[in-house]
C-alpha positions as CSV (number, residue, x, y, z in Angstrom):
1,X,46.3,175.0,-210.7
2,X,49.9,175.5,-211.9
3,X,49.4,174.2,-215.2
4,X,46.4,176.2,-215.5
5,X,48.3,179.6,-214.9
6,X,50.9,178.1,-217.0
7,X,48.3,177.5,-220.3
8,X,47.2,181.2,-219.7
9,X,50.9,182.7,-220.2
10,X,51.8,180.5,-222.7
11,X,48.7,180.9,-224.9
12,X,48.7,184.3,-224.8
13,X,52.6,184.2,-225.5
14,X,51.9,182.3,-228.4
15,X,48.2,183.8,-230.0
16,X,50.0,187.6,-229.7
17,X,53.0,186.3,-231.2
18,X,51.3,185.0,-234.2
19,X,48.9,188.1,-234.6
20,X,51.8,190.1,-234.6
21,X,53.6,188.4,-237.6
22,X,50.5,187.9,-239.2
23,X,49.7,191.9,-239.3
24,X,53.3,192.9,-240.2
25,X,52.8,191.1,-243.6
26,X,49.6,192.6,-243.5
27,X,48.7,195.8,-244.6
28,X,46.8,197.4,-241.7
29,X,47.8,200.9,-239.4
30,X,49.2,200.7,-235.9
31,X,45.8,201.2,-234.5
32,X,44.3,198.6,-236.0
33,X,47.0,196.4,-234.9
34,X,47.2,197.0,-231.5
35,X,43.3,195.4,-230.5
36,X,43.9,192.6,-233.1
37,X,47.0,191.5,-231.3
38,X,45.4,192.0,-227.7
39,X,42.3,189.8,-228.8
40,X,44.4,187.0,-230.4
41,X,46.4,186.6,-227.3
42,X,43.4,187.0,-225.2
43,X,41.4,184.3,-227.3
44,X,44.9,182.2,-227.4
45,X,45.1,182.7,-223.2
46,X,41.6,180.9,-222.9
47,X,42.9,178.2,-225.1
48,X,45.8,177.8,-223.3
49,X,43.8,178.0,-220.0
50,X,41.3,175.1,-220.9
51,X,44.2,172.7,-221.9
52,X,45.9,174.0,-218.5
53,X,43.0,173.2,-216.4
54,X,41.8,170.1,-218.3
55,X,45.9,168.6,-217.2
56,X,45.3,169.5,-213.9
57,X,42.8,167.6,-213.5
58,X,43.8,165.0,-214.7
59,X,47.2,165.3,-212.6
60,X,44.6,165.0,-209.5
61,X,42.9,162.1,-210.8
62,X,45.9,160.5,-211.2
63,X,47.1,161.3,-207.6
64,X,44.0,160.2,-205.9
65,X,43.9,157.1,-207.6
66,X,47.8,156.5,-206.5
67,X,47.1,157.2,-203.2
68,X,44.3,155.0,-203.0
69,X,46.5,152.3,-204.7
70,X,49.1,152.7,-202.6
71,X,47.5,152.6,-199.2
72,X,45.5,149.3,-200.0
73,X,48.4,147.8,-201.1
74,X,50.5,148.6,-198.2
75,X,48.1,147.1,-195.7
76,X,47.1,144.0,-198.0
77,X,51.4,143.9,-198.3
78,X,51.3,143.6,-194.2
79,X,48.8,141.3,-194.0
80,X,50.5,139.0,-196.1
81,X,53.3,139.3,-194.7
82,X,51.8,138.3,-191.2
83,X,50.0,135.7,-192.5
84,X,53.7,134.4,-194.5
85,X,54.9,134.4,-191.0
86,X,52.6,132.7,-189.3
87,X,53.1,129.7,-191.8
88,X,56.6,129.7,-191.6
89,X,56.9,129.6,-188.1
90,X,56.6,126.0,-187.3
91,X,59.3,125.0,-190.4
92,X,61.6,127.8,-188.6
93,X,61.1,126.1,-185.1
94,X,61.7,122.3,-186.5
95,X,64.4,123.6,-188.5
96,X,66.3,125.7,-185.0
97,X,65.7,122.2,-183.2
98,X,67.2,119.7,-185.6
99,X,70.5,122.6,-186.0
100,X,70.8,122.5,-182.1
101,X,70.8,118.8,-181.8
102,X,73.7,118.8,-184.5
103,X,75.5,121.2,-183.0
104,X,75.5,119.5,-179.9
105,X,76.1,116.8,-181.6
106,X,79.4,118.6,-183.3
107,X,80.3,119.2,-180.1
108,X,80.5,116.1,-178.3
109,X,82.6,114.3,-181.7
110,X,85.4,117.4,-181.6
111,X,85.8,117.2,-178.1
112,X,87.8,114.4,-178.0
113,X,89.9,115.4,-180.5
114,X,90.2,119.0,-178.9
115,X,91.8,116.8,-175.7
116,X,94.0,114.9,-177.4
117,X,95.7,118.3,-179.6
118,X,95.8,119.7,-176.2
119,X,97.9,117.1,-174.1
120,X,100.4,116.5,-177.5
121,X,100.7,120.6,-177.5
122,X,101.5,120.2,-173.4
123,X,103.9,117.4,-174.0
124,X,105.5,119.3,-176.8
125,X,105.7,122.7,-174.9
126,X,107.5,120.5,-172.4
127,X,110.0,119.1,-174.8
128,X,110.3,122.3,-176.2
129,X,111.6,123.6,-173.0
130,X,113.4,121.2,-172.2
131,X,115.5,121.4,-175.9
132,X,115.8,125.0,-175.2
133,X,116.9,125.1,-171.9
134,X,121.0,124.5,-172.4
135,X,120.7,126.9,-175.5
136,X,119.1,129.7,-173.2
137,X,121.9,128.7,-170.5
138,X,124.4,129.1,-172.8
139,X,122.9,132.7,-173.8
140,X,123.0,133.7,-170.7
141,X,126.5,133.0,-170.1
142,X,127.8,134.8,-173.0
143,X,125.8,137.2,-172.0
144,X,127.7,137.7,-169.0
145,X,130.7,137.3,-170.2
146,X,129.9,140.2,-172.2
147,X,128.8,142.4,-170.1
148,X,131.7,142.1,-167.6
149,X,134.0,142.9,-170.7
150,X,132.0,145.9,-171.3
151,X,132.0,146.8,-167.2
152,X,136.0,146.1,-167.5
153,X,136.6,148.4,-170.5
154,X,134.2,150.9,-168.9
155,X,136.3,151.3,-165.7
156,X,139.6,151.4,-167.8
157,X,138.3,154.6,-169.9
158,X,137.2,156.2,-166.7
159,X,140.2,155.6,-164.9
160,X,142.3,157.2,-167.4
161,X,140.1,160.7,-167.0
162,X,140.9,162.2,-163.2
163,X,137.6,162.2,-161.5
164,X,137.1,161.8,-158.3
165,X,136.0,158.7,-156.9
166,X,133.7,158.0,-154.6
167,X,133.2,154.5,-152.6
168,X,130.2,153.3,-151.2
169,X,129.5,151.1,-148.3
């Protein structure tokens, strides 16, 4: 209906538009100019109003026959797809069996290989430790040493500021 309604106002638009240019050349009084205008347009408006209504009916036709289309092809789409499934099923269950059985498979050749990295790891954490341990030793000491300097100078600066001093036993 919209492009009806839309032929109407643009035909009578257009058929007044063109009366009116056509009797300004013309010779012809403003009464005589007035009806000849309002029948052009109204003669242009039912122009206007067939081309309007024959596009709107074809813009219906054209729906209908996409919304027929597209609801027998979405059900013939599903049932295809059912069907694709349903064929495919036993390849996919073969296919997950034989991947399984190599994984396991996988699994039992690493493992060895995943016990032997794991004792030489243990056995060189050990030596590790055991390389570290004087070094550590030694850091500790200095460490000490350190911070018994520090404790030493600490007790020389407070002793030269007169606080009183309190012992604990």
């Amino acid at each position: 209906m919209r492009k009806l309604w839309k032929g109407v106002l643009l035909g009578a638009a257009v058929g007044g538009a063109v009366k009116v240019v056509q009797e300004v050349r013309g010779e012809g009084t403003i009464e005589e100019v007035g009806p000849a205008v309002a029948k052009a347009a109204g003669q242009a408006a039912l122009a206007g109003a067939v081309v309007g209504f024959v596009l709107d009916r074809r813009d219906q036709r054209k729906l209908r026959r996409f919304q027929r289309a597209r609801k027998g092809n979405l059900s013939g789409v599903i049932a295809g797809a059912g069907a694709l499934a349903e064929a495919a099923r036993p390849a996919l269950q073969t296919a997950a069996e034989a991947a399984r059985e190599r994984g396991l498979k996988a699994v039992e050749a690493a493992r060895p290989r995943l016990e032997e990295a794991f004792e030489a790891a243990r056995e060189m954490g050990g030596e590790a430790a055991k390389v570290a341990k004087p070094h550590v030793e030694h850091a500790a000491d200095v460490a000490k040493a350190g911070a018994q300097k520090a404790g030493e100078a600490a007790k020389a600066k407070l002793g030269e500021y007169d606080l009183p001093v309190i012992i604990a036993v």
